[in-house]
C-alpha positions as CSV (number, residue, x, y, z in Angstrom):
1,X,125.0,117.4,48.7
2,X,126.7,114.0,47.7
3,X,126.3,113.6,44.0
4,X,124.2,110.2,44.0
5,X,123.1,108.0,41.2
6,X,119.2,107.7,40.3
7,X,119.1,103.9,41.7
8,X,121.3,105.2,45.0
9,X,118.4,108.1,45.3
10,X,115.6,105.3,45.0
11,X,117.5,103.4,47.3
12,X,117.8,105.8,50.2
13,X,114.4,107.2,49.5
14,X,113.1,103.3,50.0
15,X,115.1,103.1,53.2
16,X,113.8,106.4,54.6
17,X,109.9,105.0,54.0
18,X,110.8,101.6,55.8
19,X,112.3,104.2,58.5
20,X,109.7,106.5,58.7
21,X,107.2,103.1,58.5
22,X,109.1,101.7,61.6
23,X,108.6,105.0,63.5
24,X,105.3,105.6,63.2
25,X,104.7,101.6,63.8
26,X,106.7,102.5,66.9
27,X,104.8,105.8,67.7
28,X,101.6,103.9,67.7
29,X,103.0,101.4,69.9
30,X,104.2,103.9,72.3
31,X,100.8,105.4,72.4
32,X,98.9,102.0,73.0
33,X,101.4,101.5,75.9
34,X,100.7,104.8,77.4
35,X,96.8,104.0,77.1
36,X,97.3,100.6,79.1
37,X,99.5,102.6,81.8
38,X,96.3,105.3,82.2
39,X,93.7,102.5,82.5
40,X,95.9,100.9,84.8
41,X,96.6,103.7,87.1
42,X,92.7,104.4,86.6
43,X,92.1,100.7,87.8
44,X,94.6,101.3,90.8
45,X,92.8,104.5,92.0
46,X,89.2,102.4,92.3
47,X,90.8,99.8,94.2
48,X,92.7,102.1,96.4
49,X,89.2,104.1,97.2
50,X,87.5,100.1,97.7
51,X,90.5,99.2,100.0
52,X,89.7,102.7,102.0
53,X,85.9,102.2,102.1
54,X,86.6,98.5,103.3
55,X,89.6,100.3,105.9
56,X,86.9,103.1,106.6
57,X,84.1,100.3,107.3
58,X,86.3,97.6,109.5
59,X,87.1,100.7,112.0
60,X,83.2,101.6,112.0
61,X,83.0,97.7,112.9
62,X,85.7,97.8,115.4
63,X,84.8,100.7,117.0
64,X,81.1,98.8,117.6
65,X,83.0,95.5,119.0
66,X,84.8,97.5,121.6
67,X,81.4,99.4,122.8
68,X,79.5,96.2,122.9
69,X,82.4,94.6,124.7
70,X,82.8,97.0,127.6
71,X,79.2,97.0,128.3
């Protein structure tokens, strides 16, 4: 190990706690990001399934139209 002085010790040990402050800041950030990606995707899957029911109920509809049409 280098041989530092007592101020260069403080020094690095000060730059490693801004480091370590940033990466955890970051960390967080990452983890708030992942969160809004879930809801998101959660939020996508209900308006997939509403886009299907309305899908599901048009051909119902269309289905009727036709019948009544060809009577």
């Amino acid at each position: 190990m280098p041989n530092y002085s007592h101020r260069e010790t403080e020094a690095r040990i000060k730059e490693l706690r801004v480091a370590i402050d940033e990466l955890e800041h970051q960390l967080m950030e990452t983890k708030k990001l992942e969160r809004a990606q879930h809801d998101t995707l959660d939020h996508l899957d209900e308006y997939m399934n509403a886009v299907d029911t309305k899908l599901s109920s048009l051909k119902l509809f269309w289905q009727e139209l036709k019948r009544d049409w060809s009577l």
